[in-house]
C-alpha positions in Angstrom: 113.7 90.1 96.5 113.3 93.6 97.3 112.6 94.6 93.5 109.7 91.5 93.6 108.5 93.0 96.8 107.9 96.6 95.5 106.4 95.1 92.2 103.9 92.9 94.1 103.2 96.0 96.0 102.3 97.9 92.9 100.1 95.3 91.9 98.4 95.4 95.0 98.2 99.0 95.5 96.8 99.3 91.6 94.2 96.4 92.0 93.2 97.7 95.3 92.5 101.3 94.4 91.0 100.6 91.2 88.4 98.3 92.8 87.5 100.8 95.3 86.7 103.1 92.5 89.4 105.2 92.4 91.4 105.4 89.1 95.2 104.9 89.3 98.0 103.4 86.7 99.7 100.9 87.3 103.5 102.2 87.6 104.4 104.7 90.4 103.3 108.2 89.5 105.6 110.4 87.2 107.1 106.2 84.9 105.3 104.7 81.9 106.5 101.9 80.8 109.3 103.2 78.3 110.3 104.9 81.9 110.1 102.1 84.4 113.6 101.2 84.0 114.2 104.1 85.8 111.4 103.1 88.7 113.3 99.8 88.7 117.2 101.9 89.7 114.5 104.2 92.6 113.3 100.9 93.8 117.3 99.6 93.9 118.5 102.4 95.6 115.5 102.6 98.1 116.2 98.8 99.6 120.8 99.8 99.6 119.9 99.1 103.3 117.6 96.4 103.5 118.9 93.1 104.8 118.2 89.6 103.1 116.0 88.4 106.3 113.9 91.6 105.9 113.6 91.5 102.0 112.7 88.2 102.2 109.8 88.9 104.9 108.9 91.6 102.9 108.2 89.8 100.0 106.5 86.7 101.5 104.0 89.0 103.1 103.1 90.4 99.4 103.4 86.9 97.9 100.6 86.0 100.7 98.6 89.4 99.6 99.0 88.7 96.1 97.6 85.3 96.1 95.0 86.1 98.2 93.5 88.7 96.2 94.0 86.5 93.1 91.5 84.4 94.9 88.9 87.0 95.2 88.9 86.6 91.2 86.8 84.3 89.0 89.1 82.5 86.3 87.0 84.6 84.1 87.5 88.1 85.5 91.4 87.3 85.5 91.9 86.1 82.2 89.2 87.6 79.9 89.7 91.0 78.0 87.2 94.0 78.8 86.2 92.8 82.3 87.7 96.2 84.2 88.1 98.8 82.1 91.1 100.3 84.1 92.7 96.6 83.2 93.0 98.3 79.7 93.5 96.2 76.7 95.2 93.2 78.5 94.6 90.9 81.2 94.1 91.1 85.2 95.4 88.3 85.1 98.2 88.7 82.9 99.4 91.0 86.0 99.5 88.9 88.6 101.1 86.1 86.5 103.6 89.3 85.8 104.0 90.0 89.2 105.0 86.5 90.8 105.5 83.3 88.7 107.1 85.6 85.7 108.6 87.6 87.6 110.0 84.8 90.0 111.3 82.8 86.8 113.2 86.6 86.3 115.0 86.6 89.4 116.0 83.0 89.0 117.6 83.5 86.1 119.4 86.9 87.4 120.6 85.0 90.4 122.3 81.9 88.5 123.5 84.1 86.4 125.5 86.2 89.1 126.0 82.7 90.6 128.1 81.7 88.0 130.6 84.6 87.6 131.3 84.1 91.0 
């Protein structure tokens, strides 16, 4: 939950800036994305001490951002190519599907997977 949490929060963070003219990447300063493996281990090792109860807060507060910004989007600006230029050659919406229902389906499969070798 923690590792969904930080990504929603990069997506926020990104969308956010961006709109308010501001250029920024997506990923955390200093990863690209043959790097973010390593963003994902910082992002692991940041949350060693955060309990279920509070990763799970954590994330439903971003899932609530997330969605709401979404909403602030026509169907066209999130799924048609060009609309922001800092979007670059893909989708806005491509990253918020990224960030929550993909990235959801992820998780699910991680945790039935650890499930059964228990």
């Amino acid at each position: 939950m923690s590792h969904l949490y930080e990504w929603q929060q990069l997506l926020l963070d990104w969308v956010e800036t961006n709109q308010a003219g501001t250029p920024k990447p997506f990923l955390k300063e200093g990863y690209n994305w043959k790097t973010y493996g390593a963003m994902n281990v910082e992002f692991w090792e940041k949350h060693q001490t955060t309990s279920y109860d509070e990763a799970l807060k954590l994330l439903q507060t971003t899932h609530e951002k997330v969605m709401d910004l979404a909403q602030q989007f026509s169907n066209e600006e999130l799924f048609s190519k060009g609309v922001f230029s800092w979007v670059g050659g893909s989708t806005l919406g491509s990253y918020f599907v990224s960030a929550t229902s993909s990235h959801y389906e992820w998780a699910s499969n991680k945790i039935k997977k650890f499930n059964k070798s228990l």
